[in-house]
C-alpha positions in Angstrom: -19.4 -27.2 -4.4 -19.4 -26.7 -8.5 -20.3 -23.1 -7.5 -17.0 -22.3 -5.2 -14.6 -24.4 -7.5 -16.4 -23.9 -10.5 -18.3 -20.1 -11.4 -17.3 -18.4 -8.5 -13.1 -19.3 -8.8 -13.5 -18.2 -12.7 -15.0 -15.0 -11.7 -12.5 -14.2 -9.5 -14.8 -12.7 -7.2 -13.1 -13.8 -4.0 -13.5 -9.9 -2.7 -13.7 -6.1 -3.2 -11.1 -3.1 -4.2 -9.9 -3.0 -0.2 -9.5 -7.0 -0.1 -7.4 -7.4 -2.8 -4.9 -4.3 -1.9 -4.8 -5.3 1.3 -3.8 -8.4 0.6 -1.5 -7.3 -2.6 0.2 -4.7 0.4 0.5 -7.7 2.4 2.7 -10.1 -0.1 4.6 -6.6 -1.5 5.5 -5.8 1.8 6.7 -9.4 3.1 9.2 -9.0 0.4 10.7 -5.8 1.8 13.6 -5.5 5.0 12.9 -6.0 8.5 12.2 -2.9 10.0 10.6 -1.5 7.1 9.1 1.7 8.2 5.8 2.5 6.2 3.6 5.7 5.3 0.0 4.4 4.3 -1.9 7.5 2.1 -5.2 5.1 2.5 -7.3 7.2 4.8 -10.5 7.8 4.5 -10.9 4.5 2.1 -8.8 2.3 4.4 -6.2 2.7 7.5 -3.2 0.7 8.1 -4.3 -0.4 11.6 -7.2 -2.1 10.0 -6.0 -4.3 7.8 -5.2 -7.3 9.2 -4.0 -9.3 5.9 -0.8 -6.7 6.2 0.3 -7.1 9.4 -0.2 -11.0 9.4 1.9 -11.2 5.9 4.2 -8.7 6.7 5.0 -8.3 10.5 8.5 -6.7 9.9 6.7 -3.4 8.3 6.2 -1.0 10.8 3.0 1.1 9.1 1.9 4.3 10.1 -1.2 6.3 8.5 -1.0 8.7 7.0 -4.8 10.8 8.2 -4.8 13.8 6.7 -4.1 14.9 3.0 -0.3 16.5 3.0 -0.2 20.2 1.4 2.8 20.6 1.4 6.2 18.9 1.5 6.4 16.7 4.3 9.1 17.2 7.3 9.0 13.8 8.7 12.4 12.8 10.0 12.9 9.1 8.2 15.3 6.8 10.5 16.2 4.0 7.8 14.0 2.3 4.5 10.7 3.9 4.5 8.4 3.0 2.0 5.6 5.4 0.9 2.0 3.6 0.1 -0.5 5.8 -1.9 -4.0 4.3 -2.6 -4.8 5.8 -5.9 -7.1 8.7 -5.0 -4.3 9.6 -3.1 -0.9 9.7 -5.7 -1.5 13.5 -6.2 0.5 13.7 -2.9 3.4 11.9 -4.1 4.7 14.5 -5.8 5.2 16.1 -2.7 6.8 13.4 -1.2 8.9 13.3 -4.0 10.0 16.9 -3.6 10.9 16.3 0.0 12.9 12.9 -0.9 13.6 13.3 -4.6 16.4 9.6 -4.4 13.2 7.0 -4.1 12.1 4.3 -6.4 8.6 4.2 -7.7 6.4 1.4 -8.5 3.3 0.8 -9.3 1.2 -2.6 -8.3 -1.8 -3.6 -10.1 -4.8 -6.8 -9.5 -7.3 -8.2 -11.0 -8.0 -6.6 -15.0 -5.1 -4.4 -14.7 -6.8 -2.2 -11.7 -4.1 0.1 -9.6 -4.3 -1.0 -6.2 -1.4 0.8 -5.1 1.6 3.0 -6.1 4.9 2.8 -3.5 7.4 5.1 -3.6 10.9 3.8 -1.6 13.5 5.7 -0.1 16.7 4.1 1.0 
Protein backbone atom coordinates (compact mmCIF):
# COMPACT_ATOMS: atom_id res chain seq x y z
CA UNK A 1 0.00 0.00 0.00
CA UNK A 2 2.95 2.72 0.95
CA UNK A 3 4.09 2.00 -2.62
CA UNK A 4 0.65 3.06 -4.54
CA UNK A 5 -0.16 6.02 -2.03
CA UNK A 6 3.29 6.73 -1.25
CA UNK A 7 6.39 6.44 -4.27
CA UNK A 8 4.31 5.60 -6.96
CA UNK A 9 1.48 8.77 -6.43
CA UNK A 10 4.74 11.23 -6.13
CA UNK A 11 6.07 9.87 -9.24
CA UNK A 12 3.18 10.47 -11.04
CA UNK A 13 3.71 7.48 -13.01
CA UNK A 14 0.04 6.53 -13.31
CA UNK A 15 0.68 5.92 -17.28
CA UNK A 16 2.37 6.71 -20.69
CA UNK A 17 2.34 9.75 -23.36
CA UNK A 18 -1.09 8.10 -24.97
CA UNK A 19 -2.75 7.75 -21.40
CA UNK A 20 -2.43 10.94 -20.32
CA UNK A 21 -3.70 12.74 -23.80
CA UNK A 22 -6.23 10.50 -23.98
CA UNK A 23 -7.46 11.29 -20.89
CA UNK A 24 -6.39 15.25 -21.04
CA UNK A 25 -8.73 14.97 -24.72
CA UNK A 26 -11.32 13.43 -22.68
CA UNK A 27 -11.81 16.34 -19.83
CA UNK A 28 -10.93 19.17 -22.82
CA UNK A 29 -13.52 17.82 -24.83
CA UNK A 30 -16.35 17.31 -22.03
CA UNK A 31 -16.02 21.03 -21.66
CA UNK A 32 -16.87 21.72 -25.35
CA UNK A 33 -20.92 21.81 -27.06
CA UNK A 34 -23.01 18.94 -27.69
CA UNK A 35 -22.56 17.93 -31.04
CA UNK A 36 -19.04 18.87 -31.13
CA UNK A 37 -17.72 17.56 -34.38
CA UNK A 38 -13.99 16.52 -34.06
CA UNK A 39 -10.88 15.90 -36.50
CA UNK A 40 -8.19 13.66 -34.56
CA UNK A 41 -4.49 14.22 -36.42
CA UNK A 42 -3.37 11.06 -33.98
CA UNK A 43 -2.84 8.31 -36.50
CA UNK A 44 -0.40 6.22 -36.62
CA UNK A 45 0.47 7.03 -32.68
CA UNK A 46 -3.18 6.72 -31.66
CA UNK A 47 -6.92 6.76 -33.36
CA UNK A 48 -9.99 8.27 -32.03
CA UNK A 49 -11.95 5.04 -32.16
CA UNK A 50 -9.47 3.60 -29.65
CA UNK A 51 -9.59 5.61 -27.01
CA UNK A 52 -11.99 4.80 -24.79
CA UNK A 53 -11.22 7.51 -21.86
CA UNK A 54 -12.65 10.14 -24.82
CA UNK A 55 -15.67 8.87 -25.63
CA UNK A 56 -16.61 7.91 -21.97
CA UNK A 57 -15.72 11.68 -20.75
CA UNK A 58 -16.94 13.21 -23.64
CA UNK A 59 -19.96 11.45 -25.37
CA UNK A 60 -21.29 14.69 -27.04
CA UNK A 61 -17.87 14.88 -29.38
CA UNK A 62 -18.48 13.29 -32.44
CA UNK A 63 -14.59 12.32 -33.48
CA UNK A 64 -13.48 11.34 -36.68
CA UNK A 65 -9.64 10.35 -37.63
CA UNK A 66 -8.00 11.90 -39.42
CA UNK A 67 -5.64 8.58 -41.33
CA UNK A 68 -3.62 10.01 -43.56
CA UNK A 69 -1.19 13.11 -43.37
CA UNK A 70 -3.25 16.17 -45.34
CA UNK A 71 -0.91 17.86 -48.20
CA UNK A 72 -2.75 20.11 -48.98
CA UNK A 73 -5.64 22.36 -47.72
CA UNK A 74 -8.40 20.41 -46.67
CA UNK A 75 -12.01 20.50 -48.54
CA UNK A 76 -14.05 18.99 -45.81
CA UNK A 77 -17.50 20.47 -45.70
CA UNK A 78 -17.81 21.51 -41.73
CA UNK A 79 -21.68 21.46 -40.58
CA UNK A 80 -21.36 23.42 -37.14
CA UNK A 81 -18.24 23.65 -34.17
CA UNK A 82 -15.64 21.47 -35.31
CA UNK A 83 -12.68 21.23 -33.34
CA UNK A 84 -9.26 20.18 -34.89
CA UNK A 85 -6.99 17.83 -32.54
CA UNK A 86 -3.22 17.58 -33.64
CA UNK A 87 -1.03 15.17 -31.60
CA UNK A 88 2.26 16.93 -31.80
CA UNK A 89 4.18 15.11 -34.52
CA UNK A 90 1.33 16.03 -36.35
CA UNK A 91 0.87 20.26 -35.92
CA UNK A 92 2.88 20.73 -39.26
CA UNK A 93 -0.58 20.14 -40.74
CA UNK A 94 -2.28 22.85 -38.96
CA UNK A 95 -1.18 25.33 -40.92
CA UNK A 96 -3.01 23.89 -43.62
CA UNK A 97 -5.98 23.71 -41.73
CA UNK A 98 -5.56 27.03 -40.90
CA UNK A 99 -5.33 28.22 -44.58
CA UNK A 100 -8.60 26.42 -45.30
CA UNK A 101 -10.38 28.00 -42.01
CA UNK A 102 -8.24 30.94 -41.21
CA UNK A 103 -11.39 32.31 -38.17
CA UNK A 104 -10.37 29.39 -35.52
CA UNK A 105 -8.96 29.64 -32.09
CA UNK A 106 -5.86 27.86 -31.12
CA UNK A 107 -4.73 26.27 -28.06
CA UNK A 108 -2.33 24.44 -26.86
CA UNK A 109 -2.83 21.70 -23.79
CA UNK A 110 0.09 20.41 -21.93
CA UNK A 111 0.58 17.32 -18.76
CA UNK A 112 2.80 16.22 -16.67
CA UNK A 113 6.46 18.52 -16.77
CA UNK A 114 5.03 20.85 -19.21
CA UNK A 115 4.91 17.99 -22.07
CA UNK A 116 2.50 18.97 -25.23
CA UNK A 117 -0.08 16.50 -25.44
CA UNK A 118 -2.15 18.17 -27.80
CA UNK A 119 -2.76 21.41 -29.81
CA UNK A 120 -6.70 22.12 -30.86
CA UNK A 121 -7.51 24.47 -33.29
CA UNK A 122 -11.59 25.58 -33.08
CA UNK A 123 -13.69 26.81 -35.72
CA UNK A 124 -17.09 28.25 -34.95
Amino acid sequence: MALYFGDHSVNQRFGDNNTETATALGYFLADQEPGLQVFFFGPPRMGYPSLSTVPYLAPQAVGHDVIDPVASSPEWALSGPTEFIFLPERQAELDLVRQRYPDGNQVSIHGNHDVLLFVSYKVE
